[in-house]
C-alpha positions in Angstrom: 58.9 -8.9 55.4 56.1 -6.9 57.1 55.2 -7.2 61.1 51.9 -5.4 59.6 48.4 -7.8 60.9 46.1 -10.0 58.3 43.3 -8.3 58.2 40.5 -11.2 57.8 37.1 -9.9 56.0 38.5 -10.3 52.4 38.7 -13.6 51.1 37.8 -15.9 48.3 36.4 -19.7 48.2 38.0 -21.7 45.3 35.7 -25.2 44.9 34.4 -26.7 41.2 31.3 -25.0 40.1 30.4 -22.9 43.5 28.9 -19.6 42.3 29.5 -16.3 44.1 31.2 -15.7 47.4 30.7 -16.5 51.2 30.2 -14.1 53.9 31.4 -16.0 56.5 33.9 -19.0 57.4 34.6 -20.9 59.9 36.2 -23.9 61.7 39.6 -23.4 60.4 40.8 -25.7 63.5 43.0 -28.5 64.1 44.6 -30.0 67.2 46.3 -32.7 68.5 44.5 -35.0 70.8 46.6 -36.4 73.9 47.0 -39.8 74.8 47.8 -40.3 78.8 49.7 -43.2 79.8 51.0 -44.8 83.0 53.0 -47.7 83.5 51.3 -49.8 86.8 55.0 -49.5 88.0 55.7 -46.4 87.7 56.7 -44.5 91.0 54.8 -41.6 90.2 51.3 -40.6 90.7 50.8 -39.3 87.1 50.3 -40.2 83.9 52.7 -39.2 81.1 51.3 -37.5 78.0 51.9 -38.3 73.9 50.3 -36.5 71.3 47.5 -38.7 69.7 45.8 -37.8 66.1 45.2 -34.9 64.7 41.6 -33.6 64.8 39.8 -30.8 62.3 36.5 -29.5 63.7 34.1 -28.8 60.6 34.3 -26.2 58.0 31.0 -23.5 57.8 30.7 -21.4 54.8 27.6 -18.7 54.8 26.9 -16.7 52.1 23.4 -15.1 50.7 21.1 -17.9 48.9 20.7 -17.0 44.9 18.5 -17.3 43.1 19.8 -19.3 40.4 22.3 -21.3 42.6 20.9 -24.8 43.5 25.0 -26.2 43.3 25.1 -26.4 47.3 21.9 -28.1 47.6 22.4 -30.3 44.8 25.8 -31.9 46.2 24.5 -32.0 49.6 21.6 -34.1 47.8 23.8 -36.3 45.9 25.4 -38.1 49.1 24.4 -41.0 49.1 26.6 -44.7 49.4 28.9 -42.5 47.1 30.5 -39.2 47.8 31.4 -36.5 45.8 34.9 -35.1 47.8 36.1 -32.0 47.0 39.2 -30.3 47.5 38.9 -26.5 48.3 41.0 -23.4 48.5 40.3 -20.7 51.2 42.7 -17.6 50.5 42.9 -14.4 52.5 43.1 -11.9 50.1 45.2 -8.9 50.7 44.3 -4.6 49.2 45.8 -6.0 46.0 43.8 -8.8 46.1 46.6 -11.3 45.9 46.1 -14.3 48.3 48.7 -13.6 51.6 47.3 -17.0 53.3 45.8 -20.0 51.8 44.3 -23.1 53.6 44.3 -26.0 51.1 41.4 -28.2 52.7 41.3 -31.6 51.5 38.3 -33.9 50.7 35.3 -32.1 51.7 32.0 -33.1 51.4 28.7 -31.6 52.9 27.1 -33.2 56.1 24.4 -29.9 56.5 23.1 -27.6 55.0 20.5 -25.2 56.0 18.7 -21.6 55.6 18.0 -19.0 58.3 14.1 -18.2 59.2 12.2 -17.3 57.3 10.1 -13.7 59.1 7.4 -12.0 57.1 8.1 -9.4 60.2 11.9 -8.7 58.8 13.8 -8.1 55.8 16.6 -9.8 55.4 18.9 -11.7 53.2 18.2 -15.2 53.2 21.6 -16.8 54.8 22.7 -20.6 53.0 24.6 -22.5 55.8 27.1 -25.4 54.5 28.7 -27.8 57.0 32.0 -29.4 55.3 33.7 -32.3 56.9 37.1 -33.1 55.5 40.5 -35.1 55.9 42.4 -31.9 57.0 44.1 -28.8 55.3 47.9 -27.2 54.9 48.1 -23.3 55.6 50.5 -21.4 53.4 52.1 -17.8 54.2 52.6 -15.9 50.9 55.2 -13.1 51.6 53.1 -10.5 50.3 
């Protein structure tokens, strides 16, 4: 076992037919909500507190737009009264390139998506946003 950090800016995206990798995640979050409570007879002049439900803010993924690549635009388009729910894999990768922490998200689907300004005045790579909402995620330590 190593006391040596994560280092976090090598990492792959596992989801169906996604092409080519993200340069940026986030919203790998959850918390607990609290619930206060006080009985009317209670003697004291505070409420107790309970945990309440879990919470997981959004996921963002940001990578340079391809050419060739409509798949995030297409199953952002596709929502409709059905939704296409995807699991997805997040690992941090380590200099082997073998995963050393995974977040296994469950049911995502797109609520945004959107593309950074367009500037005749700069040159720049044009930057795909995708919002995922899900139902949560388990983190794994691999003892790499």
């Amino acid at each position: 076992m190593s006391n040596e950090p994560v280092v976090n800016f090598h990492f792959s995206v596992d989801f169906n037919d996604m092409i080519g990798g993200f340069s940026e995640i986030s919203g790998l979050k959850a918390k607990h909500e609290i619930l206060e409570y006080r009985s009317g007879a209670d003697p004291t002049y505070s409420p107790i507190k309970i945990p309440g439900l879990k919470k997981y803010s959004n996921i963002v993924l940001k990578r340079g737009a391809l050419k060739d690549d409509n798949t995030s635009f297409s199953w952002f388009n596709d929502i409709g009264l059905i939704v296409e729910k995807r699991d997805i894999t997040i690992k941090l990768l380590n200099h082997q390139h073998e995963p050393s922490i995974v977040w296994k998200v469950k049911n995502a689907w797109p609520i945004e998506i959107n593309f950074s300004e367009l500037n005749a005045l700069k040159s720049e790579i044009l930057i795909e946003t995708l919002e995922l909402a899900h139902e949560g995620f388990i983190m794994e330590r691999l003892g790499n």
